[in-house]
VEXDREN-2710 file (C-alpha; in Angstrom, 1 decimal):
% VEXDREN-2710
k/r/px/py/pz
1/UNK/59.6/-15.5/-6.7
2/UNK/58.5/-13.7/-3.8
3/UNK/57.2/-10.8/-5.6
4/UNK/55.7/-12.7/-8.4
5/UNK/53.8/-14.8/-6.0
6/UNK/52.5/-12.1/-3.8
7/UNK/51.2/-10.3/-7.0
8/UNK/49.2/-13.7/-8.1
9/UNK/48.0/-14.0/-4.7
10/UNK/47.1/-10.5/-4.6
11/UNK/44.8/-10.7/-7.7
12/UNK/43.5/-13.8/-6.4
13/UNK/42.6/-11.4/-3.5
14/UNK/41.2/-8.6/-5.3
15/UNK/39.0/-11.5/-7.7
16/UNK/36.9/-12.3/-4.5
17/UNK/35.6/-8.7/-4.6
18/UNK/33.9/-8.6/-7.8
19/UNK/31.0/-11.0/-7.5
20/UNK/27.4/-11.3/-9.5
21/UNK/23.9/-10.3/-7.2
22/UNK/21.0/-10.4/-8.5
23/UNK/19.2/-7.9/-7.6
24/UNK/15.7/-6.3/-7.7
25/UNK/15.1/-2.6/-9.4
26/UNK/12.0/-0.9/-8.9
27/UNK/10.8/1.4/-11.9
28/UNK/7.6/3.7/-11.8
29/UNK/5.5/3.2/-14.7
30/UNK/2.5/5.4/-13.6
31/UNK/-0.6/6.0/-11.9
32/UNK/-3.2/3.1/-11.6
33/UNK/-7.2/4.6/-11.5
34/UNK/-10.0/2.3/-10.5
35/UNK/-13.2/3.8/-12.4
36/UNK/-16.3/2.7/-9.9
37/UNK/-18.9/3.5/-12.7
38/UNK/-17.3/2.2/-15.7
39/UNK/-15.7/-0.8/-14.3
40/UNK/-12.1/0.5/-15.9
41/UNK/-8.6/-0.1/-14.7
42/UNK/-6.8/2.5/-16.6
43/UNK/-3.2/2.7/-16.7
44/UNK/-2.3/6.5/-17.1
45/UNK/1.5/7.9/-17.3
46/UNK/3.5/11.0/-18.1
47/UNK/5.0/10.2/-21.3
48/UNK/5.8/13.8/-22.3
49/UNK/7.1/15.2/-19.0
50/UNK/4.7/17.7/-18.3
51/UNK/3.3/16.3/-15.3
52/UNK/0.4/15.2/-15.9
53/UNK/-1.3/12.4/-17.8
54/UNK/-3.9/13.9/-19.8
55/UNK/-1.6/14.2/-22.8
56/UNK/-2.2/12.2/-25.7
57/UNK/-1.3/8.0/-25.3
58/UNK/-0.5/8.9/-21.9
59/UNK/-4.2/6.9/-20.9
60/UNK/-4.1/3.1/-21.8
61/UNK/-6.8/0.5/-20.3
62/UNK/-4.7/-1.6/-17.9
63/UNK/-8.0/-4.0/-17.3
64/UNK/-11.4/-4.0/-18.5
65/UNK/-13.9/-6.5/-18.3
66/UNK/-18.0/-6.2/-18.9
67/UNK/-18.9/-8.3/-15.6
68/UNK/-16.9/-6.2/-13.5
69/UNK/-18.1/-2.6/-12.9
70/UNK/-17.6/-1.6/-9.4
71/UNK/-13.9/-1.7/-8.6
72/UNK/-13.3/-0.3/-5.2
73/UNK/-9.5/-0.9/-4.6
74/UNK/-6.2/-1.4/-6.1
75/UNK/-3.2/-2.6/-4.3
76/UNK/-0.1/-3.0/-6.7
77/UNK/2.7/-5.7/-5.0
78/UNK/6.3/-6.2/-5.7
79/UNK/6.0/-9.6/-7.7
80/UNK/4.3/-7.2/-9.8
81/UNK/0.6/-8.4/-9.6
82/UNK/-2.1/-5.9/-9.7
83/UNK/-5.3/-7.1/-7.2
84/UNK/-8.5/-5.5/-7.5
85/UNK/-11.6/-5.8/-5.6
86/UNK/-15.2/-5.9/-7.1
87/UNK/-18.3/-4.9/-5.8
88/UNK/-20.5/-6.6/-8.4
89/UNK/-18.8/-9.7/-8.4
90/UNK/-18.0/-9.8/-5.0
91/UNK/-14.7/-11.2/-6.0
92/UNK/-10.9/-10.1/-5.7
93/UNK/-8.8/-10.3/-8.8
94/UNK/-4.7/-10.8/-9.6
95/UNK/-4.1/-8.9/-13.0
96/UNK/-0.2/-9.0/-14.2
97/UNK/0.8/-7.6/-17.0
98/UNK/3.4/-10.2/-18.1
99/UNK/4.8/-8.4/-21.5
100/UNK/5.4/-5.1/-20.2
101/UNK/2.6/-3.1/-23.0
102/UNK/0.2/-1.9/-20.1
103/UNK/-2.4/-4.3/-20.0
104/UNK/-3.0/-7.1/-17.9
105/UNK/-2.7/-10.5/-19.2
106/UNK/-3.0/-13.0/-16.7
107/UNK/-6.1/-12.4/-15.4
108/UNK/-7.0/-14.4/-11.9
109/UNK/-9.6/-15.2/-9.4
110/UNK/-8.0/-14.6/-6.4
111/UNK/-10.7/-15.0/-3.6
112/UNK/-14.3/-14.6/-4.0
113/UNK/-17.8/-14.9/-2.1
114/UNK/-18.7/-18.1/-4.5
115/UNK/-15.9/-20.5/-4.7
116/UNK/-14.3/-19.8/-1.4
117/UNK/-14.3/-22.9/0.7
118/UNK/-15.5/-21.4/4.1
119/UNK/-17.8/-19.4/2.3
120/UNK/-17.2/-16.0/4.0
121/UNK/-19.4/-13.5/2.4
122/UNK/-17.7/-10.7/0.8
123/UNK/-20.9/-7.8/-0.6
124/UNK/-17.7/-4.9/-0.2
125/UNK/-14.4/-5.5/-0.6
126/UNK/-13.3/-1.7/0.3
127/UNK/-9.4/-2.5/0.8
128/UNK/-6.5/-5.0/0.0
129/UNK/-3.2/-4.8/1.0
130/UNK/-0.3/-7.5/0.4
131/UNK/1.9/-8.0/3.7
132/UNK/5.1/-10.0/2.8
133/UNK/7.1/-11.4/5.6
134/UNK/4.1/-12.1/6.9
135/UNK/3.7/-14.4/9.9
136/UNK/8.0/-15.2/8.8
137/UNK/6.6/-16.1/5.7
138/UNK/8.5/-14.0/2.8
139/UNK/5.7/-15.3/0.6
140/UNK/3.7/-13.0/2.9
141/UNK/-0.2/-12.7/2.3
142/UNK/-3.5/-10.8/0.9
143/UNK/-5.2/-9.6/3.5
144/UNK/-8.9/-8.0/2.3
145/UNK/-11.2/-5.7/3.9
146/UNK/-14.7/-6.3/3.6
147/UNK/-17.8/-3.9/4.7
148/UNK/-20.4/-6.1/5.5
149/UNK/-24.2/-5.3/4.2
150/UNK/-27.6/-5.5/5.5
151/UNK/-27.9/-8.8/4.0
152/UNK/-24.4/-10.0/4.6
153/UNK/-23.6/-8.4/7.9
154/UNK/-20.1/-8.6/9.2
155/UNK/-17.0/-6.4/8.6
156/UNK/-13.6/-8.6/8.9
157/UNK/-10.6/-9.0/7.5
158/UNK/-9.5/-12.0/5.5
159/UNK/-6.1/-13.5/5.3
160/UNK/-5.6/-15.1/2.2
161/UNK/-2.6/-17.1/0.6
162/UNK/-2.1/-19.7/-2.0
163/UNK/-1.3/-22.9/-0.3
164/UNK/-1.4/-25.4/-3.3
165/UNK/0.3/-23.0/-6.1
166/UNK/-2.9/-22.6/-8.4
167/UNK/-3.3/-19.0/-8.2
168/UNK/-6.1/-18.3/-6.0
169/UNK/-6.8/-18.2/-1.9
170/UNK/-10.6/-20.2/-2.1
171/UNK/-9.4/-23.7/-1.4
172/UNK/-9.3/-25.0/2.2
173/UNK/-7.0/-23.3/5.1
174/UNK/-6.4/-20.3/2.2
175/UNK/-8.2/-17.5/3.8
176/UNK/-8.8/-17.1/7.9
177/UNK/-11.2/-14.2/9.3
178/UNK/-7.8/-12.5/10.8
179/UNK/-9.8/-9.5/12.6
180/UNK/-13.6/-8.8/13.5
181/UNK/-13.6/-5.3/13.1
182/UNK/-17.4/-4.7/14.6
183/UNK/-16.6/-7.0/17.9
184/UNK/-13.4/-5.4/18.4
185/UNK/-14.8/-1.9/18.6
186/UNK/-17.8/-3.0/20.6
187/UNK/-15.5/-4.3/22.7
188/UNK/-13.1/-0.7/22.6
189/UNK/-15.6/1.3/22.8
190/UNK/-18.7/3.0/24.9
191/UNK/-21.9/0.5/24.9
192/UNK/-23.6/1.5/21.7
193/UNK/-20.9/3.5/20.4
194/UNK/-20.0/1.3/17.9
195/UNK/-21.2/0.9/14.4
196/UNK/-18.3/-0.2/12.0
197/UNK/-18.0/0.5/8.3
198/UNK/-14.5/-0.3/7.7
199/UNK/-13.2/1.4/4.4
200/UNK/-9.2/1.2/4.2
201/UNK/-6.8/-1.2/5.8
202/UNK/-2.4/-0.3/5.2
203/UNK/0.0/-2.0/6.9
204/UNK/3.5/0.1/8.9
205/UNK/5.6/-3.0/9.6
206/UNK/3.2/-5.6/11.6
207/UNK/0.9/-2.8/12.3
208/UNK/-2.7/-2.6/11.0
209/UNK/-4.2/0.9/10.5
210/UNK/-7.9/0.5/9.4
211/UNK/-10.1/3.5/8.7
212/UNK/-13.7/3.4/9.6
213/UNK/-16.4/5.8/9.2
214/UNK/-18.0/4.2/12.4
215/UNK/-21.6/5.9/11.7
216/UNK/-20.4/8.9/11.0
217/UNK/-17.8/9.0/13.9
218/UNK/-14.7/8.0/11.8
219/UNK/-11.8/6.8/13.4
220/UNK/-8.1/5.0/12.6
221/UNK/-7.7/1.3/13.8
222/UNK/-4.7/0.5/15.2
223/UNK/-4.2/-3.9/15.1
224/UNK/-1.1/-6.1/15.9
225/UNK/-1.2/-9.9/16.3
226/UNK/1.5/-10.0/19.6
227/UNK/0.8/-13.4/20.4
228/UNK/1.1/-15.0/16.8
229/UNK/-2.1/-17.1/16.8
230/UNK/-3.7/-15.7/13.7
231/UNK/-6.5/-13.5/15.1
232/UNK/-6.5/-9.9/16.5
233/UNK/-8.3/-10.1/20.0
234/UNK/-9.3/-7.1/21.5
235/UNK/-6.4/-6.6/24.1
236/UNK/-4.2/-6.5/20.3
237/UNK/-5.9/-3.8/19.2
238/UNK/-6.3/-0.2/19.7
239/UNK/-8.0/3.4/18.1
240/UNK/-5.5/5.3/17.2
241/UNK/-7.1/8.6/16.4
242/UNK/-11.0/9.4/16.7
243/UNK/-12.6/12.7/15.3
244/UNK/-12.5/13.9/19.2
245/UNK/-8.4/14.1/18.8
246/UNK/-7.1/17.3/20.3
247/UNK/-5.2/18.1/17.0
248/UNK/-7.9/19.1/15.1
249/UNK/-7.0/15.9/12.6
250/UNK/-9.9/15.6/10.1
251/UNK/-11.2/12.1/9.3
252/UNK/-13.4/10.0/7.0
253/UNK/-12.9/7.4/4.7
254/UNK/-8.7/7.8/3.1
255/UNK/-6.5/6.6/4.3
256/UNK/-2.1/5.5/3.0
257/UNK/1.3/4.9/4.9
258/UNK/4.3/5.5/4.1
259/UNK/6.5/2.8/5.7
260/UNK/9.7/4.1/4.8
261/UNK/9.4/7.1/6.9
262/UNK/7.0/5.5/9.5
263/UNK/4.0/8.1/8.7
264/UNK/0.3/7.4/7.4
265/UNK/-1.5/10.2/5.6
266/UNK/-5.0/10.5/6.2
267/UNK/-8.3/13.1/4.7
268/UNK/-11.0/14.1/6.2
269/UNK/-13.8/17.0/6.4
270/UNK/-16.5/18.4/4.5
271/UNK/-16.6/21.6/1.6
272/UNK/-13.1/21.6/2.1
273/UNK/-10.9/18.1/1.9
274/UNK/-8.0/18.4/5.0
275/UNK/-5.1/15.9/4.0
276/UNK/-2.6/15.5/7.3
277/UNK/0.3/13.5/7.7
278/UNK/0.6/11.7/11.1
279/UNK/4.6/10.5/11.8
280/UNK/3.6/7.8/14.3
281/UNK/6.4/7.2/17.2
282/UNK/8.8/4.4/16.3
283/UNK/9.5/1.6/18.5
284/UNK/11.8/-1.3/18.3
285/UNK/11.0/-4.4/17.3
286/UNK/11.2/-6.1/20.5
287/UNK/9.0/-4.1/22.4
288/UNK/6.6/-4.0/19.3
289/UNK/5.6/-7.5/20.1
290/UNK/3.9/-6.4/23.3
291/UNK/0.9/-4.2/22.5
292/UNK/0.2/-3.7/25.9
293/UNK/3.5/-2.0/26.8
294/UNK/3.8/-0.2/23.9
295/UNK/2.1/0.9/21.1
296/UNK/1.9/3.1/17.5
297/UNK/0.8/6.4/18.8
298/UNK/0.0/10.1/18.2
299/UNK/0.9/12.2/21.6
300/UNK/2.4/15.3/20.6
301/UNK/0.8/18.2/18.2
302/UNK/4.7/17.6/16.8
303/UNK/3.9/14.0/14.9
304/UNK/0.8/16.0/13.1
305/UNK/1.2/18.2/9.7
306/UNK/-1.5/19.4/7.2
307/UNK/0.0/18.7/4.0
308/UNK/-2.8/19.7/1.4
309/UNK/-6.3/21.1/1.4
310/UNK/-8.9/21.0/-2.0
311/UNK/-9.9/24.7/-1.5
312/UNK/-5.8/24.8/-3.4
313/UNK/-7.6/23.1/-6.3
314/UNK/-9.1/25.0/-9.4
315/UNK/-12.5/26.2/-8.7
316/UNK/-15.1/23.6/-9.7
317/UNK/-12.2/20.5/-9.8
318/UNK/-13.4/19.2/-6.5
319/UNK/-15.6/16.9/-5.1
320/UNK/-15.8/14.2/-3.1
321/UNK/-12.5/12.6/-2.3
322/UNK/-12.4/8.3/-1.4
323/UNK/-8.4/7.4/-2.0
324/UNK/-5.5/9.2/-1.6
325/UNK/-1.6/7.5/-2.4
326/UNK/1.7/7.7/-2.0
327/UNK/4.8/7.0/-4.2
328/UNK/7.7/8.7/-3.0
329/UNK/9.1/9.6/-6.5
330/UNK/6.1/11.1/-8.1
331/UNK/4.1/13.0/-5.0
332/UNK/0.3/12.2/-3.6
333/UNK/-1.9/11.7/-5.3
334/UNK/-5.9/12.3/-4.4
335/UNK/-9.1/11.4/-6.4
336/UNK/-12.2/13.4/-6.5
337/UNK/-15.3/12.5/-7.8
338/UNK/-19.0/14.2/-8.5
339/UNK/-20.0/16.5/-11.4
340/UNK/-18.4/16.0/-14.8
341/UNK/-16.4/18.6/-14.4
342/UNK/-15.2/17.2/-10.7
343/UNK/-14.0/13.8/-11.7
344/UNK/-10.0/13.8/-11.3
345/UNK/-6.4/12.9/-10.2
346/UNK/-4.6/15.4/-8.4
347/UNK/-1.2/15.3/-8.5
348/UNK/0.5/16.9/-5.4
349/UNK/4.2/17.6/-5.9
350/UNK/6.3/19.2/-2.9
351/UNK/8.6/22.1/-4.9
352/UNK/10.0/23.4/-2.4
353/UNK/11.1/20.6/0.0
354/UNK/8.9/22.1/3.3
355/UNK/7.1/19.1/3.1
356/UNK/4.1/20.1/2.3
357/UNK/2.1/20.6/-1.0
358/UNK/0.8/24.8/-0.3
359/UNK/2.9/26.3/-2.8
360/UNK/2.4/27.2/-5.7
361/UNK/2.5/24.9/-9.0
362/UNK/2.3/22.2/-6.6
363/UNK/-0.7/21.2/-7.0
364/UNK/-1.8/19.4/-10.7
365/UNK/-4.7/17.9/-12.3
366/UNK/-2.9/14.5/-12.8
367/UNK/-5.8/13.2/-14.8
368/UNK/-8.9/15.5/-16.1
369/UNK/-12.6/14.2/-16.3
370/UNK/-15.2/12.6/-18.6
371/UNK/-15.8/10.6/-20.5
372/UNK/-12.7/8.3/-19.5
373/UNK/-13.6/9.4/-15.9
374/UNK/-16.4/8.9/-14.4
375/UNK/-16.3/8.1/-11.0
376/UNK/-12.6/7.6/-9.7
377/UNK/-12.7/5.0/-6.6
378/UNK/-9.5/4.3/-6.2
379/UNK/-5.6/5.3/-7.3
380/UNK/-2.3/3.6/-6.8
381/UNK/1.1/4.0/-7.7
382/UNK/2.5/1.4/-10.3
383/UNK/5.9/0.2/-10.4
384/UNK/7.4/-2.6/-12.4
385/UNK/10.2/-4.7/-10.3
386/UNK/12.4/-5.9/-12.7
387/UNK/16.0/-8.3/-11.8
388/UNK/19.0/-6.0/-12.4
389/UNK/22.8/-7.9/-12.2
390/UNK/25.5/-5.4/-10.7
391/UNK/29.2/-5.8/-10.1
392/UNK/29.6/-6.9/-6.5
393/UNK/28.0/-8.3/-3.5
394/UNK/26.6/-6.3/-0.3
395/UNK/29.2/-4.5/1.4
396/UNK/28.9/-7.3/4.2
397/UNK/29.7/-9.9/2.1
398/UNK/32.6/-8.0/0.1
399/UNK/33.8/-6.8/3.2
400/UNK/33.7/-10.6/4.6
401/UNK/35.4/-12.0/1.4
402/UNK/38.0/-9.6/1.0
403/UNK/39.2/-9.7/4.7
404/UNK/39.2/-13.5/4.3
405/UNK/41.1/-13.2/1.3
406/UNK/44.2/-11.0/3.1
407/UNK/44.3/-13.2/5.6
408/UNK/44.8/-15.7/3.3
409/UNK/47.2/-14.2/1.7
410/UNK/49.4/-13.3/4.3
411/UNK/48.9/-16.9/5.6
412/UNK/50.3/-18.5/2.5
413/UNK/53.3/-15.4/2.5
414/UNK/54.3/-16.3/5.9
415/UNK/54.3/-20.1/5.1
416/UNK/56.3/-19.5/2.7
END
């Protein structure tokens, strides 16, 4: 009886381990390309494993639509909406793809300068960048970067959400102005020194980084909201890195992070594009709610590495450079723009592990010129996140259940 009973119970035991999760599986599906000239959203993949895209089929048109034909930037979330800002339209869109053949499907108007309710002007929307766990939301939040114009001065950043569940940020208490990026460097800065033209925004945990060509005098933003009241105030914000750093680190309009590893990658210089990587200092998340005590920073020519420069590229590839992206699978990727013969992806892929993308074969023409290219704006990884069911719980929770169990077990032996 003993026996027999302590075998039951013992399977009853080892049932508790073997438990359904849902889970979430993230699976690169390509490259994304914002075409500024010909309004395209193309889709382009390496179907044949060569490493590169410009293989037949490997180009699809993700989004295309006659209205729209200045798309400045891409941001690609894990609820697997696409959002895309206009220049023409003044308007930024949510594209999903919602039966997997490349091309986006549900097609919406997520914010824009006509229907919003506060009517905040938006001429230039140069970034988005969706923060979830936002404010302890898990929802999170859209927050959009907008260069303002002569006509429609004023660059801020919007925080948007959907309140009322119909698909867009314009109705009322959707989008706040969340920073003033021209007061808060007039207040950072030397009288006069300041002159913003905000061109990328990337979030490393709570941390804004905002590039800015600041007249010329580019700089990294650096913006945290310690005190939780919705706007960044000047004492919450901070320049990072200016083109006087003692590093050398060239700057100008690109600008990505890397939150897994803490590190944002940023290009700069003229004739020849300089792509560095900066590995900010980590600090806890206690202390990171205190700008004033502590803060992001660069301090040691130790956190600074040139990864890449365009003189590596094939002669005549090259020319001016807006985005640069990265997706930890696949490599960085950089666009360059100008003559027809300059209009490209490069594909960066680090071969042999130093961290860097010198060697040779390491640097590829992801995607080659006209006439589907014809001024590349913007690029960004694409993943699909798909539900995945697996055998088992976390290791917290098995551990939890199966210690239960035992004692359990022995409980019921020891009664008995």
């Amino acid at each position: 009886m003993m026996p027999r009973l302590f075998l039951s119970l013992l399977f009853l035991c080892s049932t508790t381990i073997i438990a359904t999760k849902d889970d979430i599986q993230r699976v690169f599906k390509g490259v994304l390309i914002a075409d500024q000239r010909s309004g395209l959203i193309l889709l382009t993949r390496d179907l044949d494993g060569d490493g590169n895209a410009n293989g037949e089929d490997e180009t699809i048109t993700f989004f295309n639509d006659s209205s729209i034909t200045n798309v400045f930037t891409l941001h690609a979330t894990r609820d697997n909406y696409v959002f895309a800002g206009d220049g023409t339209t003044d308007t930024v869109y949510r594209l999903k793809d919602t039966d997997d053949d490349g091309i986006a499907d549900d097609i919406k108007v997520w914010f824009s300068e006509a229907d919003n309710y506060n009517n905040y002007t938006l001429p230039t929307p140069n970034s988005v960048y969706y923060k979830y766990n936002d404010y302890n939301d898990d929802n999170g939040a859209l927050y959009i970067l907008n260069a303002g114009t002569g006509d429609r001065p004023g660059d801020y950043i919007y925080r948007t959400v959907d309140l009322n569940g119909d698909g867009d940020a314009n109705d009322e208490g959707e989008a706040t102005k969340w920073m003033d990026i021209q007061t808060i460097l007039q207040d950072l800065m030397p009288e006069g020194a300041a002159a913003s033209s905000a061109f990328e925004l990337v979030f490393l945990g709570d941390t804004a980084f905002i590039s800015d060509s600041n007249g010329g005098k580019p700089l990294i933003l650096a913006a945290r909201d310690s005190n939780k009241n919705g706007v960044i105030e000047s004492n919450e914000a901070y320049v990072l890195i200016d083109e006087n750093n003692p590093f050398n680190v060239q700057l100008f309009w690109a600008l990505t992070g890397n939150e897994k590893n803490n590190e944002l990658y940023v290009a700069g210089g003229f004739g020849n594009l300089i792509i560095t990587r900066l590995l900010l200092n980590a600090i806890e998340a206690d202390e990171a709610r205190n700008m004033n005590n502590d803060r992001m920073k660069i301090d040691s020519i130790d956190q600074i590495q040139s990864v890449w420069e365009s003189s590596l590229a094939p002669t005549g590839t090259f020319g001016n450079n807006f985005a640069i992206a990265v997706a930890n699978e696949a490599g960085l990727f950089v666009t360059s723009n100008g003559s027809e013969k300059e209009n490209n992806i490069f594909r960066m892929i680090d071969l042999d592990g130093d961290g860097k993308f010198y060697s040779e074969g390491e640097t590829i023409i992801w995607k080659s010129g006209a006439p589907i290219l014809q001024r590349p704006r913007n690029v960004e990884p694409y993943y699909k996140y798909v539900p995945v069911t697996t055998s088992g719980g976390s290791i917290t929770k098995l551990t939890t259940s199966f210690v239960t169990a035992v004692l359990l077990c022995f409980f019921i032996l020891e009664m008995k």
